[in-house]
C-alpha positions in Angstrom: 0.0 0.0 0.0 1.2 3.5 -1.1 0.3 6.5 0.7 1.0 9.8 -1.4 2.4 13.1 -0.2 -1.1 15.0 0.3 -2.8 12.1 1.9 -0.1 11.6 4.3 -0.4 15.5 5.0 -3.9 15.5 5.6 -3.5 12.8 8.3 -0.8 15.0 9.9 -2.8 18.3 10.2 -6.0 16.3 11.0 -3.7 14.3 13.7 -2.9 17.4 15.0 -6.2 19.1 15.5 -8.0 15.6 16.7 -5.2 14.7 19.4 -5.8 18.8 20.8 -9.0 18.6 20.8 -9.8 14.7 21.9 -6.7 14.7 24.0 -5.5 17.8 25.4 -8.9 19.3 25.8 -11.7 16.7 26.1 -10.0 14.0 27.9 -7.8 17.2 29.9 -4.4 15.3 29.5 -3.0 18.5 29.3 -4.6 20.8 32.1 -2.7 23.6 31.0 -5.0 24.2 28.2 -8.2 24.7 30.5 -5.6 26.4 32.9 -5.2 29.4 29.6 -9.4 29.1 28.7 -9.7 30.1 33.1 -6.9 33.0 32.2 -8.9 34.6 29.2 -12.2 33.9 30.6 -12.8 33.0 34.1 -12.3 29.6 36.7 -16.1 29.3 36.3 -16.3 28.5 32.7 -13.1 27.0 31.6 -13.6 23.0 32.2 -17.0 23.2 29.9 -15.4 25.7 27.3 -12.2 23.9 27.3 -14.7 21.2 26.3 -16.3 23.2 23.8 -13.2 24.5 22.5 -11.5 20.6 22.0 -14.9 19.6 20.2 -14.3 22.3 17.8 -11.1 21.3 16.7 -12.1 17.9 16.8 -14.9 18.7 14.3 -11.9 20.9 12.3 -9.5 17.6 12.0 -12.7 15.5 10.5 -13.2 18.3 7.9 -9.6 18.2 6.9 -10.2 14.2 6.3 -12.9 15.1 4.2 -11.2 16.8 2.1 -14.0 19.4 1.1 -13.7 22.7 0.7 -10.2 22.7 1.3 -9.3 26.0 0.4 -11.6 27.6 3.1 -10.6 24.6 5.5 -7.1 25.9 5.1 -8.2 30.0 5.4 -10.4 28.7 8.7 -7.6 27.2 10.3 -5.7 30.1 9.8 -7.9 32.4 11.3 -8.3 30.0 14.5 -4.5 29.4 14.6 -3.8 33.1 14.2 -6.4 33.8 16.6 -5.8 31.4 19.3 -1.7 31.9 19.0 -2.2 35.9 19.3 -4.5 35.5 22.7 -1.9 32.9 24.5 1.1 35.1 23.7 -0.3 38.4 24.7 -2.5 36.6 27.3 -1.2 33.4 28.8 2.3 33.4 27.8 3.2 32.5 31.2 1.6 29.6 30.8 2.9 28.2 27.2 5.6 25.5 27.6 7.5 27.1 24.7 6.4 29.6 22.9 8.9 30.5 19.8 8.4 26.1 19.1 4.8 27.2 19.7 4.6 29.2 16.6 7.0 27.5 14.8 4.7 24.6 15.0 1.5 26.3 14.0 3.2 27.6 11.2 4.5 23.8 9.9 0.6 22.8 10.4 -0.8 25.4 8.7 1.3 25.3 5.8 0.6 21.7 5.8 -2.9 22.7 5.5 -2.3 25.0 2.5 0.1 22.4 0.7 -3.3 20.2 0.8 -5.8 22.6 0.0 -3.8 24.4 -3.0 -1.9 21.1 -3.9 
């Protein structure tokens, strides 16, 4: 079985978006996520919109399987990245484990993203 470069992209960016979302956020293997939600918006709210927030990104990694729309797939995860990665560092930097390999990262998945949707 052969697996070509798109296909094994799309895994990668969907990978990373269901593992946040199931992982870090639903299943709260990584507290420090709700820990930054608690920052921005409050103790009360955090553990049910850190909740919120991971089922989000899990619906985002099924899109990017789907493989429709991929050009706005690509531009939505941009905004979100963007988004989300200009609240922590003015916001929560404190709390980021790294955050130059932070944005480093985001950038590597989201021009994973584009590579699939403009590929």
């Amino acid at each position: 079985m052969t697996i070509d470069l798109a296909t094994a992209i799309r895994v990668v960016v969907a990978g990373v978006w269901l593992v946040f979302g199931l992982g870090f956020k639903l299943l709260r293997l990584v507290p420090r996520h709700e820990r930054i939600v608690a920052r921005l918006l409050g103790e009360r709210v955090a553990p049910w919109l850190t909740r919120l927030i991971g089922v989000g990104e899990i619906l985002v990694g099924l899109w990017v399987l789907s493989a429709m729309a991929p050009t706005l797939c690509a531009a939505t995860q941009t905004l979100l990245v963007v988004t989300m990665n200009a609240i922590e560092l003015t916001k929560a930097r404190d709390l980021l484990w790294s955050p130059r390999l932070m944005v480093l990262a985001n950038v590597v998945l989201l021009a994973g993203a584009w590579w699939i949707a403009v590929g």
